[in-house]
N, CA, C and O of each residue as an XYZ file, in Angstrom:
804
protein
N       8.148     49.740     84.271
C       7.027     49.054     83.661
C       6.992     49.304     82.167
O       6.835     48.524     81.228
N       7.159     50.449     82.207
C       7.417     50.930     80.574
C       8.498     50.344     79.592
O       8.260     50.155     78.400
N       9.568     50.105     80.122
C      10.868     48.960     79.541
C      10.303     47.842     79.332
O      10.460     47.216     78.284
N       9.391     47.351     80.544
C       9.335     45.560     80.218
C       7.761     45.626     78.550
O       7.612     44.930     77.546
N       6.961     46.849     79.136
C       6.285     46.863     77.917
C       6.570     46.842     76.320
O       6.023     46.280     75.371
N       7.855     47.853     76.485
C       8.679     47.948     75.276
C       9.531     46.575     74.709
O       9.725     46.293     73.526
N       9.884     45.970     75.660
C      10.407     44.621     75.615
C       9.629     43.306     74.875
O       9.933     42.511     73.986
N       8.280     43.567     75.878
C       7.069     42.273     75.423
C       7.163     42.834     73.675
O       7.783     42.143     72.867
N       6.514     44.075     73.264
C       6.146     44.746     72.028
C       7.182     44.366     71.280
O       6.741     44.068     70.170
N       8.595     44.194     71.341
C      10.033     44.348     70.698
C       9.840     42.663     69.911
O      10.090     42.328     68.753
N       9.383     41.966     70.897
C       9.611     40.806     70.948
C       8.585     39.522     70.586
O       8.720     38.305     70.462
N       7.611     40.375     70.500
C       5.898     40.563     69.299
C       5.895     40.767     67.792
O       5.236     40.342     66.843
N       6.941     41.624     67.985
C       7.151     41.876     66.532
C       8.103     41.316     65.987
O       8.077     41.078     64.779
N       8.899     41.066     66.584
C      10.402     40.176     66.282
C       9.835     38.714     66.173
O      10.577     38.072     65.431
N       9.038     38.134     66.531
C       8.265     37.011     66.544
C       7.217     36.597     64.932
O       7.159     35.535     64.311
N       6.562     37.831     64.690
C       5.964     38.144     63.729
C       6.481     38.479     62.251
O       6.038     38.171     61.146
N       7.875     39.423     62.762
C       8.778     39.531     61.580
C       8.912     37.830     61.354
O       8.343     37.278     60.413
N       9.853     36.987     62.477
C      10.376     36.016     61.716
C       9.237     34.893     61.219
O       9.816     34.185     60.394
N       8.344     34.599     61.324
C       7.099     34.558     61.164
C       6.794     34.578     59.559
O       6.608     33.649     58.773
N       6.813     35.862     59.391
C       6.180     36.360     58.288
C       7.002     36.405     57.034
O       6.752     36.607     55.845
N       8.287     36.092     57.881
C       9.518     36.235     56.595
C       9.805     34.579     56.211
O      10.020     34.137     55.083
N       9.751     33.930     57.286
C       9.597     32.248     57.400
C       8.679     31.820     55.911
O       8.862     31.096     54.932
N       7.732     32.640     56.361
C       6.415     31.870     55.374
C       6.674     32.317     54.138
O       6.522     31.565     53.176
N       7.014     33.343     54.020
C       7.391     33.687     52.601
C       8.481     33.316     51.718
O       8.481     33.672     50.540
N       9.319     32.687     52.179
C      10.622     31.239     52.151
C      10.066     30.410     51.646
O      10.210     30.139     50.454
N       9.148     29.692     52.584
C       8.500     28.308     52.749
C       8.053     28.138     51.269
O       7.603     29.033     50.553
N       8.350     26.200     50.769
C       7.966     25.924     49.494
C       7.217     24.821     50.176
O       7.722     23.932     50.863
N       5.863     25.002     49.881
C       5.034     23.399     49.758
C       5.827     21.967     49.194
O       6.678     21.933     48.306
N       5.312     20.851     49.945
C       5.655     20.125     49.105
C       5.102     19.639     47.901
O       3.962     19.896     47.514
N       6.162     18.732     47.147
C       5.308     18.741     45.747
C       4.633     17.039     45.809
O       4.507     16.277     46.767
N       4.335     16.894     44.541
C       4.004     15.182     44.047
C       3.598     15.133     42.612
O       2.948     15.910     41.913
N       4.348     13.646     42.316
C       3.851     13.449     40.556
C       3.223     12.240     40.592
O       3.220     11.378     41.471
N       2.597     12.290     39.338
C       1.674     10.687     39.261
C       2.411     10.736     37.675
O       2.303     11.867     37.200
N       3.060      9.861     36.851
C       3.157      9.578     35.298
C       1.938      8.752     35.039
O       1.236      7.973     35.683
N       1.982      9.311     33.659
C       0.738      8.959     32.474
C       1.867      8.313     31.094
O       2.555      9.039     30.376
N       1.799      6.952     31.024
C       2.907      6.358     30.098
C       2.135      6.591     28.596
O       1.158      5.846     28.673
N       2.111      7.026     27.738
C       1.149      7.362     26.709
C       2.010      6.703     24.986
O       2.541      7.404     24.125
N       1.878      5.421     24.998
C       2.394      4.783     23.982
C       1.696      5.279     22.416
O       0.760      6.056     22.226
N       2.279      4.747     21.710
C       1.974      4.618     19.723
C       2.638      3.546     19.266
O       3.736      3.010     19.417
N       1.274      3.335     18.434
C       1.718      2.149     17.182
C       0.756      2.612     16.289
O      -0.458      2.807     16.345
N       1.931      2.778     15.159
C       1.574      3.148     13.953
C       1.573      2.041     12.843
O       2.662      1.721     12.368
N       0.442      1.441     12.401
C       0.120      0.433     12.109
C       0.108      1.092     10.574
O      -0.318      2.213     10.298
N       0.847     -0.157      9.370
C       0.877      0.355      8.349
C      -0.757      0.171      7.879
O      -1.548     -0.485      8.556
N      -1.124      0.845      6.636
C      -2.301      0.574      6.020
C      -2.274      0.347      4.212
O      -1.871      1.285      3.525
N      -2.615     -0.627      3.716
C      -2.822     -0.951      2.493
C      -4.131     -0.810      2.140
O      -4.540     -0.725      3.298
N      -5.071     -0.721      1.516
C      -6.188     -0.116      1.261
C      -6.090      0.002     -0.861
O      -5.638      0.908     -1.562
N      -6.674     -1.215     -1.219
C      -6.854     -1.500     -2.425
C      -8.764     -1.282     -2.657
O      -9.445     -1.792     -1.768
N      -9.086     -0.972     -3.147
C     -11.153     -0.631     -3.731
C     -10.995     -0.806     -4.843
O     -10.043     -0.285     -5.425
N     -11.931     -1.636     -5.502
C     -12.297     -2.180     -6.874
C     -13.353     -1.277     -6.713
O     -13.866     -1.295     -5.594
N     -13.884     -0.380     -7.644
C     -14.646      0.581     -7.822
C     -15.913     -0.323     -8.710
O     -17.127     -0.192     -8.551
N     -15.279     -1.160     -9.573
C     -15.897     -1.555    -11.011
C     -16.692     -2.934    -10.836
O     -16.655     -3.477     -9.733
N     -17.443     -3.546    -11.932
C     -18.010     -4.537    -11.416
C     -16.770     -5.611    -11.789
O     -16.119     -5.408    -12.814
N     -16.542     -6.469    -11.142
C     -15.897     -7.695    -11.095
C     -15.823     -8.662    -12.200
O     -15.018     -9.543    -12.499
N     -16.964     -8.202    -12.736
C     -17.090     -9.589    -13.910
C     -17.097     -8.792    -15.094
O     -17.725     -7.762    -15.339
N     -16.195     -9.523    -15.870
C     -16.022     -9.242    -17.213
C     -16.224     -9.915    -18.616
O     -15.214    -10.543    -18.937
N     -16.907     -9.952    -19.247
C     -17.515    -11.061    -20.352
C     -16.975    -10.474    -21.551
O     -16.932     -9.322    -21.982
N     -16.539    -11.697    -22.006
C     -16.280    -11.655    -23.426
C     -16.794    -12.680    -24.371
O     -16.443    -13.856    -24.276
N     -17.493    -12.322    -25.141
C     -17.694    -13.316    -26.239
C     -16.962    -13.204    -27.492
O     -16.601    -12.161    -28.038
N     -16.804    -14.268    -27.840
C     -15.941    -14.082    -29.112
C     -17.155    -15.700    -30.504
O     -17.291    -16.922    -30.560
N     -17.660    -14.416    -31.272
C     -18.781    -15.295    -32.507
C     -18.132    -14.860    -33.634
O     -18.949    -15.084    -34.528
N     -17.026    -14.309    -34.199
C     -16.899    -14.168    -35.785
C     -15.725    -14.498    -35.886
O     -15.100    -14.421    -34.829
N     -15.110    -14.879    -36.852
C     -13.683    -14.893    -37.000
C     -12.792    -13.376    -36.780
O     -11.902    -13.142    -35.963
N     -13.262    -12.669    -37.597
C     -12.828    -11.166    -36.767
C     -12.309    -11.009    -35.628
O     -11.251    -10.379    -35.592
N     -12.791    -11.442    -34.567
C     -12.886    -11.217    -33.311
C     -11.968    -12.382    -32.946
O     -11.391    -12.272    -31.865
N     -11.786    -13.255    -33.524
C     -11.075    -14.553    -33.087
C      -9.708    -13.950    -33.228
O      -8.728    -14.072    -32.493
N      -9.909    -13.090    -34.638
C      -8.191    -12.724    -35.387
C      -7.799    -11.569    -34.254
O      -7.109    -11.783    -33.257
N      -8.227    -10.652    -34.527
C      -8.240     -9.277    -34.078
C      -8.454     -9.096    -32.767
O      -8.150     -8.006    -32.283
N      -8.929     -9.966    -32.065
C      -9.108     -9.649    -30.134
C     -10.351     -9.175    -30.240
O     -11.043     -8.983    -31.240
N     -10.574     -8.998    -29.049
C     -11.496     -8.075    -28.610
C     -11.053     -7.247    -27.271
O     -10.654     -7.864    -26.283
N     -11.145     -5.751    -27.284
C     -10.313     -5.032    -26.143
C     -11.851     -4.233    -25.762
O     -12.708     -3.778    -26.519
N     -11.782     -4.284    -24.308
C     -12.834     -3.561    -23.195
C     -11.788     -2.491    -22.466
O     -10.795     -2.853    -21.835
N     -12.219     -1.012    -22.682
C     -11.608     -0.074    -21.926
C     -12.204     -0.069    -20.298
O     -12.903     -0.899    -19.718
N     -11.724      0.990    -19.914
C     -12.242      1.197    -18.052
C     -13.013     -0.089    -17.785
O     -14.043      0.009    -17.119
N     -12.710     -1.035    -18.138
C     -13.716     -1.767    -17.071
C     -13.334     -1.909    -15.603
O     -14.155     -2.171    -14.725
N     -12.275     -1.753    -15.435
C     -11.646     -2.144    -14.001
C     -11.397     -0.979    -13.192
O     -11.508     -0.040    -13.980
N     -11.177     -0.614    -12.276
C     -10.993      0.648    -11.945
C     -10.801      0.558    -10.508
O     -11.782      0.255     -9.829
N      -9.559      0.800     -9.879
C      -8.816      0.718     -8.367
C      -8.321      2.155     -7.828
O      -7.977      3.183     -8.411
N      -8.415      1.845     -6.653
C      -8.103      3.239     -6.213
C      -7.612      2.492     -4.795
O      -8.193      1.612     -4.161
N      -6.107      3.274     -4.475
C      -5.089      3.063     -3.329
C      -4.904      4.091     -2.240
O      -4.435      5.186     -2.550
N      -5.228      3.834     -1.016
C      -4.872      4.479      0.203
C      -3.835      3.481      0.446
O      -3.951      2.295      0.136
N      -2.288      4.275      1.307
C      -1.424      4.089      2.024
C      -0.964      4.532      2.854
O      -1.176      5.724      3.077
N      -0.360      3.989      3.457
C       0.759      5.003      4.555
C       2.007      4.294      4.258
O       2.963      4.790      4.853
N       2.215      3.554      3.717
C       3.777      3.071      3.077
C       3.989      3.264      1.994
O       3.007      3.634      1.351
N       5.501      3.109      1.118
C       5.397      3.196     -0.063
C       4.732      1.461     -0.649
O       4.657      0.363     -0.097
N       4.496      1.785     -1.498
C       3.541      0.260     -2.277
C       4.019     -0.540     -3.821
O       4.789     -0.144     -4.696
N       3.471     -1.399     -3.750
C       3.559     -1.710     -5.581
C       1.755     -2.385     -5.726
O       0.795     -2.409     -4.957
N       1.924     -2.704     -6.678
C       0.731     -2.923     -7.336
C       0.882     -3.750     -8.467
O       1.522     -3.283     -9.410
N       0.297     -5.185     -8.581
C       0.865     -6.180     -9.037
C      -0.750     -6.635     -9.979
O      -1.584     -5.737    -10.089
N      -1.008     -7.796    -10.490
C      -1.709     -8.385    -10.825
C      -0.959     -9.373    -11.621
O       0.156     -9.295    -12.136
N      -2.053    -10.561    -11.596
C      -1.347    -12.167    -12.127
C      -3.084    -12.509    -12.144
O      -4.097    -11.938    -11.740
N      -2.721    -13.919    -12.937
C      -4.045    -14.872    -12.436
C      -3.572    -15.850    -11.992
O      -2.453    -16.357    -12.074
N      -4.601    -16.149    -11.435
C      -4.947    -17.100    -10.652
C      -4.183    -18.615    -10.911
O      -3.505    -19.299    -10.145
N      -4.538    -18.799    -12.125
C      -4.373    -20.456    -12.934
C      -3.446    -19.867    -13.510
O      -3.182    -18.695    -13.241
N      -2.719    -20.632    -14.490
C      -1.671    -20.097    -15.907
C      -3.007    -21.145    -16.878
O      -2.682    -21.033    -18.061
N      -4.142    -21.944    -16.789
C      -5.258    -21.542    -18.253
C      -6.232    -21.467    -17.428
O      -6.328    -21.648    -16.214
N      -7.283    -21.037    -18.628
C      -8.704    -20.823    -18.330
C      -9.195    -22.051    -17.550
O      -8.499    -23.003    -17.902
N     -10.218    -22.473    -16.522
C     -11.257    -23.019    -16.301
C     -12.517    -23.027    -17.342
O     -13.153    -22.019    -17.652
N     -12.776    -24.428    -17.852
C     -13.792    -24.936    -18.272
C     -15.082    -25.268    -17.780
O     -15.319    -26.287    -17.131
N     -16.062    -24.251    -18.147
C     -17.200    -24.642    -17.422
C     -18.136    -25.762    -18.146
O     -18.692    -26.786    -17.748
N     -18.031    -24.941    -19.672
C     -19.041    -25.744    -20.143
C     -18.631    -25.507    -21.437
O     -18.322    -24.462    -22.009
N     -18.694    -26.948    -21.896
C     -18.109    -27.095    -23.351
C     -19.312    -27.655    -24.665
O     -20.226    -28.473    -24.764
N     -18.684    -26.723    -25.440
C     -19.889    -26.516    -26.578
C     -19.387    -27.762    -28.019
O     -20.113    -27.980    -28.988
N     -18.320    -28.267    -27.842
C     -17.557    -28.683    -28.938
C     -16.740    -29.912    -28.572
O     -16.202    -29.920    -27.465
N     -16.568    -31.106    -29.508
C     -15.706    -32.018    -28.708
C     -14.384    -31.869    -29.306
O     -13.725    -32.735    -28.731
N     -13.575    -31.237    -30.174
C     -12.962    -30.785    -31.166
C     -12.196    -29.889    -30.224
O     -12.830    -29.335    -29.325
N     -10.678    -29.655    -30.356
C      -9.854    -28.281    -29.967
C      -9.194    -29.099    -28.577
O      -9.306    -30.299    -28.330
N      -8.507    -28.100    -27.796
C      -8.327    -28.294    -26.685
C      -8.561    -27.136    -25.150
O      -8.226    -25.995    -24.830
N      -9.029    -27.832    -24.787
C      -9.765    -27.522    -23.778
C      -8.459    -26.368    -22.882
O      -8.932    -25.390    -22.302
N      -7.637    -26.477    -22.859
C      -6.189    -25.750    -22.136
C      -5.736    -24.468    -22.826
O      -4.811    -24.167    -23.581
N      -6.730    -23.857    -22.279
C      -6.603    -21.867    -22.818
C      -6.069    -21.416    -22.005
O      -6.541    -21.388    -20.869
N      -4.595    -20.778    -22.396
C      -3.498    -20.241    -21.693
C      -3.969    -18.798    -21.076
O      -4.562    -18.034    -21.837
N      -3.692    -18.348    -19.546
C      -3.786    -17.064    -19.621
C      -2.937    -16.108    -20.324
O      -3.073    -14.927    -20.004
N      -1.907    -16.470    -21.414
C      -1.337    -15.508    -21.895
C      -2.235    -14.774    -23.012
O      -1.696    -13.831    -23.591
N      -3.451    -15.090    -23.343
C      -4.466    -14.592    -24.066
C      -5.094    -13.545    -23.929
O      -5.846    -12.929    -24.684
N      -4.640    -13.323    -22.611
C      -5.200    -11.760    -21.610
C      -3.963    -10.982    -21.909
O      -2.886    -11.573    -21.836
N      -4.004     -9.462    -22.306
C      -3.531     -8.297    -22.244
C      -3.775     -7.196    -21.332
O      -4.927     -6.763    -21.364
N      -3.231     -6.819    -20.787
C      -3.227     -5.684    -19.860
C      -2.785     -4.390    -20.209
O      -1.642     -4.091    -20.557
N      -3.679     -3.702    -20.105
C      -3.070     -1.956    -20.166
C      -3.702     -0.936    -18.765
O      -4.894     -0.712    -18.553
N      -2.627     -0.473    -18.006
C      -3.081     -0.101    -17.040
C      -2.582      1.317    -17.148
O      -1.435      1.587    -17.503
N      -3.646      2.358    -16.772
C      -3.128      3.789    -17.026
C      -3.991      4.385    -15.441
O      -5.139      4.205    -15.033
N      -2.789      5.153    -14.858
C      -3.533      6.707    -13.937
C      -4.282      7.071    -14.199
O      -5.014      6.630    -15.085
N      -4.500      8.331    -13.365
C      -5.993      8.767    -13.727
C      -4.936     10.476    -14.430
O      -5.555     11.315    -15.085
N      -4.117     10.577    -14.265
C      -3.219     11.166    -15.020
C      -3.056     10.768    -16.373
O      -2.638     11.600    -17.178
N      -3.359      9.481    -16.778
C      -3.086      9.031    -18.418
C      -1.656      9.002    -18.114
O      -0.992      9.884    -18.658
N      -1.140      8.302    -17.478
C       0.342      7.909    -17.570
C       0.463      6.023    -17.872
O      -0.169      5.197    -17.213
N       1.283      5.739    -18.844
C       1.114      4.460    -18.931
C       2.140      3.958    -19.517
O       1.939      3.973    -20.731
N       3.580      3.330    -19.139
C       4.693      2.625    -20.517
C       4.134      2.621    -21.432
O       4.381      3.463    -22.295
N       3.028      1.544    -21.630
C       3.125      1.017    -22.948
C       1.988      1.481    -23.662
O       1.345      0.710    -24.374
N       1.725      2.534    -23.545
C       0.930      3.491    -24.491
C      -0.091      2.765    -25.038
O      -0.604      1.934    -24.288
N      -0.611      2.879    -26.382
C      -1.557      2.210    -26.357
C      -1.874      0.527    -26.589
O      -2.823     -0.181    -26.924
N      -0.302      0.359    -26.144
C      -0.184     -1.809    -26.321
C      -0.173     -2.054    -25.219
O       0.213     -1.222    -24.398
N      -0.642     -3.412    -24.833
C      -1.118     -4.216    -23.992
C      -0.028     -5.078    -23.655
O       0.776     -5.211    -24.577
N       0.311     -5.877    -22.309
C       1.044     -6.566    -21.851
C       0.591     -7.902    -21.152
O       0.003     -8.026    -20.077
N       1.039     -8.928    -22.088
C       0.311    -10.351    -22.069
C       0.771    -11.068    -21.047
O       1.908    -11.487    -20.831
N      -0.566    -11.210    -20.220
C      -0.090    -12.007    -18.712
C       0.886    -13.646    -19.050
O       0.833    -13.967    -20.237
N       1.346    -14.190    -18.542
C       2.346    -15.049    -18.082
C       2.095    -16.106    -17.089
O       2.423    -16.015    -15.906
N       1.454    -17.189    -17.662
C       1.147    -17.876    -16.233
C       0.613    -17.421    -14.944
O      -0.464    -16.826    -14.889
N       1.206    -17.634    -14.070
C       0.681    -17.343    -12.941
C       1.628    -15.643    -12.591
O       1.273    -14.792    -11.775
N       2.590    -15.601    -13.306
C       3.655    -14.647    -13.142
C       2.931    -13.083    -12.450
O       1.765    -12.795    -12.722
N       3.703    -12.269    -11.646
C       3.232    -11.272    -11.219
C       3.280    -10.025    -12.697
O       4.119    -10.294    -13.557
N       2.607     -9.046    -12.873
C       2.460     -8.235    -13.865
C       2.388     -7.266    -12.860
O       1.506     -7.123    -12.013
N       4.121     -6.156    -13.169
C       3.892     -5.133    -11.913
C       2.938     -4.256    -13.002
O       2.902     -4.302    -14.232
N       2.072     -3.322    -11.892
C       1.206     -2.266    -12.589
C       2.379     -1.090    -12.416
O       3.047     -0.503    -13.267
N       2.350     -0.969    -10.666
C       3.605      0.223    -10.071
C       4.566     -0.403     -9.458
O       4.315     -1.280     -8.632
N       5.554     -0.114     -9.712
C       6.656     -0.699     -8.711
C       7.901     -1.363     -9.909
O       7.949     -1.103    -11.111
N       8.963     -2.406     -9.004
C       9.876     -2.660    -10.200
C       9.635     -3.507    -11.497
O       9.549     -4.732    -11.409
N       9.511     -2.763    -12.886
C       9.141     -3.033    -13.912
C       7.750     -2.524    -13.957
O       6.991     -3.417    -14.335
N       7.216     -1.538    -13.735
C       5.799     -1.542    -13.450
C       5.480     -0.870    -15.056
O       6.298     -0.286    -15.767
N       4.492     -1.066    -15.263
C       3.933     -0.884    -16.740
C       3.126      0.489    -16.839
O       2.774      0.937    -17.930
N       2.717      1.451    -15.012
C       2.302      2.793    -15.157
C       3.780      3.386    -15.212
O       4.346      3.851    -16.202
N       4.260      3.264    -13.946
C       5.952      4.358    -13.988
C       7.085      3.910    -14.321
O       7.725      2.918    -13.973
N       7.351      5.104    -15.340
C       8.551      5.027    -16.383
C       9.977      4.511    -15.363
O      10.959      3.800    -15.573
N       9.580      5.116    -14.459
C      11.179      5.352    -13.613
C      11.071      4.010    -12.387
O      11.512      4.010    -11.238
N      10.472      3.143    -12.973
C      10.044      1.226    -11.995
C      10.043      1.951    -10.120
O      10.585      1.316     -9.216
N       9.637      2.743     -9.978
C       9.355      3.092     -8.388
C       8.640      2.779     -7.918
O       7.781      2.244     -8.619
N       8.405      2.824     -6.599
C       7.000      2.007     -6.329
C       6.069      3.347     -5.967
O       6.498      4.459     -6.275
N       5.023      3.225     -5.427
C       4.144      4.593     -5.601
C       4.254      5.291     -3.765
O       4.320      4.465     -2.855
N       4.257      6.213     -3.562
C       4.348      6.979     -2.570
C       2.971      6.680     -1.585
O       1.915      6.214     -2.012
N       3.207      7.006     -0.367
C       2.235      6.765      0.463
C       1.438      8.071      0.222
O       1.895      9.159     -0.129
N       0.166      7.741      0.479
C      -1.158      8.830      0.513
C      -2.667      8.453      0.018
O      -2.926      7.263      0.201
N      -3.463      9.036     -0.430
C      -4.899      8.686     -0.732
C      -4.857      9.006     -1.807
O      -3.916      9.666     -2.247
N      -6.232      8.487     -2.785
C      -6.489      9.114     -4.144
C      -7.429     10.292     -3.650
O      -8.001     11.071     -4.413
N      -7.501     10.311     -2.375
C      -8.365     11.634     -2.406
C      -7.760     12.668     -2.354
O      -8.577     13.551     -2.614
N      -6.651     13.160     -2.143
C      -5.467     14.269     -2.284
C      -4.295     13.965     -3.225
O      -3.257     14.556     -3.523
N      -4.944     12.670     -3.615
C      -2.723     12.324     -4.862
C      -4.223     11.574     -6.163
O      -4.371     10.361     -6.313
N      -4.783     12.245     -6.630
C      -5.710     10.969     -7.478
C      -4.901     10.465     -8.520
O      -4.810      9.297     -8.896
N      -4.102     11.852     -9.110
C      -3.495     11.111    -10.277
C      -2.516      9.890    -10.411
O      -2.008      9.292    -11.359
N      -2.469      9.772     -8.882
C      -1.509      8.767     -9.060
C      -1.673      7.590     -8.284
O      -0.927      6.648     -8.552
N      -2.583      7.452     -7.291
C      -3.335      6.937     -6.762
C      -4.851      6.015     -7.376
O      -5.633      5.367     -6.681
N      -4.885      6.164     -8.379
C      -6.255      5.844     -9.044
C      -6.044      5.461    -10.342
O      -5.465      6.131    -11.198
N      -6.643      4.098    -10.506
C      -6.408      3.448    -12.364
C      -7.158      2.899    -12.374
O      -7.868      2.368    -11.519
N      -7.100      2.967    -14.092
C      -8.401      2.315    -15.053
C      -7.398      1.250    -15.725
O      -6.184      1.274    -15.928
N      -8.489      0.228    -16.006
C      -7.300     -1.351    -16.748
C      -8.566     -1.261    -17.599
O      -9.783     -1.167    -17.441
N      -7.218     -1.376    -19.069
C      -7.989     -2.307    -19.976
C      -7.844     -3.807    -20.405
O      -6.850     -4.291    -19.865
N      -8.583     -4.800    -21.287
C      -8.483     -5.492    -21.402
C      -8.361     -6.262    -22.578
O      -9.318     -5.797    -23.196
N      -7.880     -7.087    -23.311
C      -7.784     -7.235    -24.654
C      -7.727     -8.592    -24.835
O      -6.691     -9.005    -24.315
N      -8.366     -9.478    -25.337
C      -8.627    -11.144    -25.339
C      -8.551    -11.303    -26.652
O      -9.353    -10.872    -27.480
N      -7.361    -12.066    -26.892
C      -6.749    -12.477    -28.312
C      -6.597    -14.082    -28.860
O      -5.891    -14.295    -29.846
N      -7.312    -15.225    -28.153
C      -7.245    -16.294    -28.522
C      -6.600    -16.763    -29.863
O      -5.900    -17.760    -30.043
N      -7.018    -15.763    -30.815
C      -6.339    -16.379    -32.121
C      -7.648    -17.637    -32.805
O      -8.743    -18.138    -32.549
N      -6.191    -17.622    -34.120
C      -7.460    -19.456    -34.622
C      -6.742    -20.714    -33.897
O      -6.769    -21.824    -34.429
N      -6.183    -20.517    -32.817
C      -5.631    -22.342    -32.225
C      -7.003    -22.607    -32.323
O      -7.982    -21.899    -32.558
N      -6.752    -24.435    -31.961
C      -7.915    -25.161    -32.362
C      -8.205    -25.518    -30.252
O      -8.106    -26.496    -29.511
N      -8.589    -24.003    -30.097
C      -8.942    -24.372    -28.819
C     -10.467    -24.580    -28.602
O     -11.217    -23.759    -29.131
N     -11.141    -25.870    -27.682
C     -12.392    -26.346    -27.809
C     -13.584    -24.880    -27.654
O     -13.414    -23.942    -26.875
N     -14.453    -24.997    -28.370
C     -15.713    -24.212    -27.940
C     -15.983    -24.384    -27.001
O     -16.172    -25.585    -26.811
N     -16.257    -23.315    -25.502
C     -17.193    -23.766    -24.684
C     -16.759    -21.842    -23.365
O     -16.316    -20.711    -23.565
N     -17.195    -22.529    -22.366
C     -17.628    -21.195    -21.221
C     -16.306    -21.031    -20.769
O     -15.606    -22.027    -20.951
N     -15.845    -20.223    -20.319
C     -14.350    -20.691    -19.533
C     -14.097    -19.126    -18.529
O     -14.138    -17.942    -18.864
N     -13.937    -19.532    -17.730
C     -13.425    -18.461    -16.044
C     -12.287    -18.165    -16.080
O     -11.556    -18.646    -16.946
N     -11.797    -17.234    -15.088
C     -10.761    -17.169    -14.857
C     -10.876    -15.943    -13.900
O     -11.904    -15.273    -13.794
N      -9.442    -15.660    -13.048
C      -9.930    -14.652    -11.887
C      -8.507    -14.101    -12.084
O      -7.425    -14.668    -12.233
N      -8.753    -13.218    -12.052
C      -7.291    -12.143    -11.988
C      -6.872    -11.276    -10.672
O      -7.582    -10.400    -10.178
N      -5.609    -11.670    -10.199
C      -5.645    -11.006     -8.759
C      -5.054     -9.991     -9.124
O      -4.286     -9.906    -10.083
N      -5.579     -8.597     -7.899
C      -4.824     -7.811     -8.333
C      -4.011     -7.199     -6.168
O      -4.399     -6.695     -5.114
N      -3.172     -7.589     -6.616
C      -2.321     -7.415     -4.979
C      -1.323     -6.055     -4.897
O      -0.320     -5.696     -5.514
N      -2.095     -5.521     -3.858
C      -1.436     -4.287     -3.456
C      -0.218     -4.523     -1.893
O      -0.670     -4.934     -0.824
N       1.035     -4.234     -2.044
C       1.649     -4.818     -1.325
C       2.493     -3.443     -0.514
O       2.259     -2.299     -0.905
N       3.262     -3.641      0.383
C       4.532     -2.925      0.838
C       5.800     -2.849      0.083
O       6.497     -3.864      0.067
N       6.215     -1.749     -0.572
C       7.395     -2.217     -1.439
C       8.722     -2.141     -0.342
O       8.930     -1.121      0.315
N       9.558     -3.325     -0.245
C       9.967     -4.012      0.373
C      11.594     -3.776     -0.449
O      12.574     -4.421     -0.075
């Protein structure tokens, strides 16, 4: 009786060993679910006219007819990017718009080459120091980029904000209106100056 007891017990535990050694082997099974997690990095151009828009000039003495008349900071832009950029300006027309004419005398067809441009950083970096660069028809006038009239070295400007890059990121335009004595008519006259911030390409 004592054998078959020893036997059942032998065979209890031999049951339990393999058992216990089984389970400690044993790997669960597994499972995955994917999460597809895309990007698009969308470029950003980001041009702000800080300044007021409108710019007046009168011109009453001969002085002023000869000699121009030049307005500092009136304009004032500031560039966020994430690409590299240029920075252009032209007008609109190649002459002025006539609103309202004071004179029947002259001619009415005031060229935008009468406008001068001087565009400087907020660094005071600028080609053409303290001369002005006379718009061209409708023609583009680079500010930054190839031929640009801020950087010496025609590059176009690096991606970033004027809130961490200001000096180079941020400009003041001046302006300088030189009609001269042509026998151009008295009267009101418009004009709109674009200023296009692009991808340099």
């Amino acid at each position: 009786m004592k054998n078959v007891f020893k036997l059942r017990m032998l065979a209890v535990v031999a049951v339990a060993s393999f058992t216990l050694s089984s389970s400690a082997f044993a790997q669960l099974p597994t499972d995955n679910e994917n999460v597809y997690v895309s990007l698009e990095l969308q470029g950003v151009l980001d041009l702000t006219l800080l300044t007021d828009p409108n710019v007046d000039f009168i011109f009453s003495t001969i002085p002023q007819y000869v000699d121009g008349i030049t307005k500092t900071n009136v304009t004032e832009l500031r560039v966020e990017s994430t690409v590299p950029w240029d920075l252009h300006v032209n007008a609109e027309t190649a002459t002025w718009e006539q609103f309202t004419t004071y004179s029947l005398a002259g001619s009415p067809s005031v060229p935008s080459s009468i406008i001068g441009i001087r565009a400087i950083d907020a660094a005071g970096n600028s080609l053409i120091g303290s001369g002005f660069t006379a718009l061209t028809g409708t023609d583009n006038l680079a500010i930054i980029g190839d031929g640009g009239i801020v950087d010496a070295g025609d590059t176009p400007g690096a991606a970033g904000t004027y809130l961490t890059s200001p000096n180079t990121h941020q400009f003041r335009v001046d302006y300088r209106l030189s009609p001269g004595l042509d026998t151009y008519q008295a009267g009101y006259y418009g004009m709109n100056l674009i200023y296009t911030l692009a991808e340099d390409l």
